[in-house]
C-alpha positions in Angstrom: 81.5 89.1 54.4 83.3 89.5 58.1 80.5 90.5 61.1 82.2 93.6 63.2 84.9 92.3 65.9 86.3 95.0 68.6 89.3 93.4 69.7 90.8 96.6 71.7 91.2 96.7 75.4 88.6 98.6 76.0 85.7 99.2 74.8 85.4 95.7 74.6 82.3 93.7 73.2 79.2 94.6 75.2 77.8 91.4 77.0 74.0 90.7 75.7 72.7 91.0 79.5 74.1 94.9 79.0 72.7 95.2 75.6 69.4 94.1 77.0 69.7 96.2 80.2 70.4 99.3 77.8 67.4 99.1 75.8 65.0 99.3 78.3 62.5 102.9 79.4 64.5 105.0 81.3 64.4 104.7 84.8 65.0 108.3 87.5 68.0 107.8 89.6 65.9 108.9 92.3 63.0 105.7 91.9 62.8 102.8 94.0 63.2 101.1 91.1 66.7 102.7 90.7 67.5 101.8 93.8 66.9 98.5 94.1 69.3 97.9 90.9 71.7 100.3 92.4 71.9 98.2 95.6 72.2 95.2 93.2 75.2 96.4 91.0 76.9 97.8 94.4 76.6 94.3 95.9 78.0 92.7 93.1 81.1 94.7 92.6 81.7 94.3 96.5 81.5 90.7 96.1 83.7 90.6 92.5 86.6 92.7 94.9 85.9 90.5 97.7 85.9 92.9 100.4 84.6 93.8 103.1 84.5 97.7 102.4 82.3 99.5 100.1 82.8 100.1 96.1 81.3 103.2 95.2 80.2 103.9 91.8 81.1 107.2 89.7 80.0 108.2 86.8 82.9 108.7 84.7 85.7 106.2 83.7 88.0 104.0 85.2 90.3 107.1 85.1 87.5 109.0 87.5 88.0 106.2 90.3 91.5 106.5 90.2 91.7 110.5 90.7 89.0 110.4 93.2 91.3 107.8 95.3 94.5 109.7 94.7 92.7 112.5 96.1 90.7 111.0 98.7 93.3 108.7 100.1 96.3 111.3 100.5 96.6 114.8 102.1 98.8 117.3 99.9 102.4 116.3 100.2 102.2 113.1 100.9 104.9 110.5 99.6 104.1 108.1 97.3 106.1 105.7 95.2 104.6 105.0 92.0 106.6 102.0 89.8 106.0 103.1 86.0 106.9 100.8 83.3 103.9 102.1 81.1 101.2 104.2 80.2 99.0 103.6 82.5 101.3 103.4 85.2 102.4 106.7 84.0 98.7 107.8 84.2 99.1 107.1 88.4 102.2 109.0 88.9 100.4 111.9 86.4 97.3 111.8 89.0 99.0 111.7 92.4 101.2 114.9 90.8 98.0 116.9 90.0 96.5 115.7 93.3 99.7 117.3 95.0 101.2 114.4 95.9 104.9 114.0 96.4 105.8 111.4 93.4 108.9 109.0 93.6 108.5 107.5 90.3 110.6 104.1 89.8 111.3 104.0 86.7 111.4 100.6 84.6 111.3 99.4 80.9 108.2 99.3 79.3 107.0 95.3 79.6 109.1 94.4 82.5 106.7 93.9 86.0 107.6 95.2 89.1 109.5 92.6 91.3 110.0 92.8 95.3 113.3 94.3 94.8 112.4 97.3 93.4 110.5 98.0 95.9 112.9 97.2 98.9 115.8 99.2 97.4 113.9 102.4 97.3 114.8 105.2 99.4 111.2 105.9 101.9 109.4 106.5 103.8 106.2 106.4 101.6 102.4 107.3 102.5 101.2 104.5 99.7 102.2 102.6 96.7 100.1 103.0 93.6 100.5 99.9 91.2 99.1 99.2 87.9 97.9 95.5 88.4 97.2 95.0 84.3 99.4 97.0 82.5 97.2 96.8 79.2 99.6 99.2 77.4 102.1 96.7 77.7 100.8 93.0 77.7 102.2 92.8 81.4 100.7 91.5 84.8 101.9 92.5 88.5 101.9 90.3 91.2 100.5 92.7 93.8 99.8 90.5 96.8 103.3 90.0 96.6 104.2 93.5 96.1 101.9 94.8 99.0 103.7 92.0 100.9 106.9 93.6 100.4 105.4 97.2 100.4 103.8 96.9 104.1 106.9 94.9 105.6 109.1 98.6 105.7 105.8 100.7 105.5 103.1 99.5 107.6 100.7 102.4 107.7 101.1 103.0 104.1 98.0 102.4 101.8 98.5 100.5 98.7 95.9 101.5 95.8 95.9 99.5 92.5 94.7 100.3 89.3 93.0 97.1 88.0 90.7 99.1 85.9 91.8 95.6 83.3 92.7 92.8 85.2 89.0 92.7 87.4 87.2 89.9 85.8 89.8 88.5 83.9 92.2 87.5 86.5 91.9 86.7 90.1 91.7 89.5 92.7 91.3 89.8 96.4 91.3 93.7 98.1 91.8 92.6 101.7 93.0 89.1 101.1 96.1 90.4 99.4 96.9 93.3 101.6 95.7 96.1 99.5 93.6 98.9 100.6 91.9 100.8 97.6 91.7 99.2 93.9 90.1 100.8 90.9 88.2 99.7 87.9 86.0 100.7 84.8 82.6 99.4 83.4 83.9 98.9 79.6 86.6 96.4 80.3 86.2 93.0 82.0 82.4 93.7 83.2 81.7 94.0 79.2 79.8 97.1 79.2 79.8 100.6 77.6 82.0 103.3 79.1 81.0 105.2 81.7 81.3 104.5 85.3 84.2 103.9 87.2 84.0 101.8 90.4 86.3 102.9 93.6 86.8 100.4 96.0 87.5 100.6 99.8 88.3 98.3 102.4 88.0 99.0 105.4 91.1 101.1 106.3 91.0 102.8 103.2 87.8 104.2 104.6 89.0 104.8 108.0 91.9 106.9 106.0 89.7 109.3 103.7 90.8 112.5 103.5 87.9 114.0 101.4 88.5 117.0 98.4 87.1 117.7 95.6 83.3 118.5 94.9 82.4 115.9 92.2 84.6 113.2 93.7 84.2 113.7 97.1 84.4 109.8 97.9 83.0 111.3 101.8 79.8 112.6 100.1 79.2 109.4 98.3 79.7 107.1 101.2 77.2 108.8 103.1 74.2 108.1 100.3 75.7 105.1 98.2 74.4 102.1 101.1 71.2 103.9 100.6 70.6 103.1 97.1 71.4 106.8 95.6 74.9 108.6 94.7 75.5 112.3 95.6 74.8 113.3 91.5 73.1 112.0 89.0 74.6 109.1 87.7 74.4 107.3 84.8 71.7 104.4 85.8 71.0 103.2 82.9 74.7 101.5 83.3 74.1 100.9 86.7 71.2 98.7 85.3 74.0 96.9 82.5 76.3 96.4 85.2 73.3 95.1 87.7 72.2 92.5 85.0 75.6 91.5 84.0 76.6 90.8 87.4 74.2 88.7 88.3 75.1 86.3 85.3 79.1 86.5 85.9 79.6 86.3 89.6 78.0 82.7 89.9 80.4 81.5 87.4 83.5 84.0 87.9 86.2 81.1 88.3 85.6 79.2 84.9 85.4 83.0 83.0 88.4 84.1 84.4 89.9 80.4 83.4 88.4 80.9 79.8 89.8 84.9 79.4 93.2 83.0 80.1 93.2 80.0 77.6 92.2 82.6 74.7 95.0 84.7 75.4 96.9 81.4 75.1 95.9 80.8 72.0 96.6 84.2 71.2 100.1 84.4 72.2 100.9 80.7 71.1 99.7 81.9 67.3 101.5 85.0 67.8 105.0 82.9 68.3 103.7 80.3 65.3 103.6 83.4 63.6 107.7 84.8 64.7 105.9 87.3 66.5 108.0 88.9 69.6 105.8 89.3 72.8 106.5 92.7 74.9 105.2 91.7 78.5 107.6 89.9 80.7 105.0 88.5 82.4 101.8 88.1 80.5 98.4 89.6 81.4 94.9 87.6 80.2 93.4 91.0 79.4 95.6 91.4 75.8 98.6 90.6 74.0 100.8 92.2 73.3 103.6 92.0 70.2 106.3 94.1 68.5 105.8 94.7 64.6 107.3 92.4 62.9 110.4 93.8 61.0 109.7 95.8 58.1 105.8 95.9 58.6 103.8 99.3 60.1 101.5 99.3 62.6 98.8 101.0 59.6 99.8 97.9 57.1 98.6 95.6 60.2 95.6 97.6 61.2 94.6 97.7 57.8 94.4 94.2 57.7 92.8 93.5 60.4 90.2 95.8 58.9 89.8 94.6 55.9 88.5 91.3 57.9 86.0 93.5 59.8 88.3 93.2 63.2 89.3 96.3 65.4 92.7 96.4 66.8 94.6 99.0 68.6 98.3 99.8 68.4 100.9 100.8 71.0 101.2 103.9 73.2 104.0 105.4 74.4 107.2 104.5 74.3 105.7 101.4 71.8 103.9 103.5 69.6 104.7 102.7 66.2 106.6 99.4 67.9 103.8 97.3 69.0 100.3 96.2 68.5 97.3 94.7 70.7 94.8 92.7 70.0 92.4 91.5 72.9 89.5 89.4 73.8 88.3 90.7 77.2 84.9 91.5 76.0 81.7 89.0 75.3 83.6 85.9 73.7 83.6 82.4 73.9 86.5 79.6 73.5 85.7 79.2 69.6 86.0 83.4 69.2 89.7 83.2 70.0 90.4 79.9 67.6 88.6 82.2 64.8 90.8 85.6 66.0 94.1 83.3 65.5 93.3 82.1 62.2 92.8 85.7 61.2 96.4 86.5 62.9 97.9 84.2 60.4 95.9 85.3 57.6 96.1 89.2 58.3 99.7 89.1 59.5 100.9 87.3 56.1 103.1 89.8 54.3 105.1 88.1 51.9 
């Protein structure tokens, strides 16, 4: 009766120019063939950053990219403030620890962004700032060029590295034109393909600042081969090719997607207050929503459902585990997808 709907952030629905991309012979990494689309994808993400640098691609998730730039980017001991007001914010300051990094965590409730304040009343110096652009845990969206801003007025030579592993093709981003120096990202969000590869990108400076470790995500080792065509392992081309092929449909028309990805979450959130629902983010982020149960209800009596009209959700994590749940249309969707998901908001979140 109900065709399948993922409506998690991440996996997300798989754009048909992936599916299509996925389903053809297997090419060797080491082809021209291979290549050639490895050059394309490569281009394209350097263009969807807008800098100047390089983005390297990594087989792995979006996770992967952000290890191999807390590790790349920092010697042991360096100082880095890390705001963390949820889980994947907590995920940073977790990654710069286990990369040896000195970690002044600024701690702030879960849903609340970071504001230029924090920032200026803590106690530096710092090597880099490592902010959580979309926190998709939590609904919430950070104004990083403004945060940089503030970051590189008392800290000049420190690097600022976001995580926009969810807000990259769902809301606007510049590296360089907003004063940040590394940003992260992942194939199964906003680029609407499988997991997989994560995508580590590097302006200028950040390059001019690597301090390379590891063995697998020696970000030195894949600069060297990456303009070339090729990555220092095997990768996973055949999302290479997905990414390649949705690129070259998304980038011409980037502006009006991002525009779209922000009048469904609209909808979603006006429905959600139609509804009494409570949103958690202070400031709202186009890649989900994000809402406290409603009194009395379980998360299980809403994902059931939800289920039971053939829709995927996902619930909080955390601190909002058992408090919240997300729904989100990031993936393949159009304007009429979201107008069907709120209809199924009213008729799954009726409990009387």
């Amino acid at each position: 009766m109900y065709r399948p709907r993922l409506l998690t952030p991440g996996p997300v629905e798989l754009h048909p120019r992936a599916l299509e991309a996925l389903v053809r012979p297997q090419l060797h990494h080491r082809s021209e063939a291979a290549r050639q689309i490895f050059l394309q994808a490569k281009a394209g993400l350097e263009a969807a950053f807008k800098t100047q640098g390089q983005v390297l691609l990594l087989t792995g998730s979006g996770t992967a990219a952000m290890d191999a730039l807390a590790q790349n980017l920092f010697a042991p001991g360096a100082r880095v403030l890390v705001p963390v007001h949820g889980n994947f914010s907590e995920r940073w300051a977790k990654i710069a620890q286990q990369a040896g990094l000195e970690v002044e965590r600024l701690e702030l409730e879960w849903g609340r962004v970071v504001r230029p304040e924090h920032l200026e009343s803590a106690q530096g110096p710092f090597d880099g700032l490592l902010l959580t652009h979309s926190e998709s845990s939590t609904g919430a969206l950070n104004d990083v060029r403004t945060l940089a801003q503030t970051f590189k007025a008392r800290f000049p030579e420190g690097l600022v590295v976001v995580d926009a592993i969810t807000s990259l093709f769902v809301s606007e981003f510049e590296l360089e034109g907003w004063g940040l120096d590394a940003a992260a990202c992942g194939s199964q969000k906003g680029l609407m393909c499988p997991p997989g590869l994560g995508y580590a990108a590097l302006s200028p400076r950040a390059i001019e600042h690597l301090k390379p470790r590891g063995f697998y995500l020696n970000l030195a080792a894949e600069l060297k081969v990456q303009s070339t065509g090729e990555s220092a392992w095997t990768p996973a081309i055949n999302l290479v090719a997905a990414t390649a092929a949705v690129l070259a449909e998304l980038l011409p028309r980037l502006p009006q997607h991002i525009a779209l990805k922000q009048q469904q979450n609209g909808i979603l959130y006006a429905t959600g207050q139609e509804l009494g629902l409570k949103p958690v983010p202070e400031v709202k982020s186009p890649a989900t929503t994000c809402f406290y149960l409603p009194e009395g209800v379980s998360y299980a009596q809403i994902k059931e459902a939800f289920a039971a009209r053939g829709a995927t959700i996902i619930g909080g994590q955390g601190q909002l585990k058992g408090r919240a749940f997300r729904l989100s249309l990031m993936g393949y969707s159009d304007l009429y997808d979201a107008y069907a998901v709120a209809q199924m908001m009213r008729e799954a979140l009726r409990f009387d």
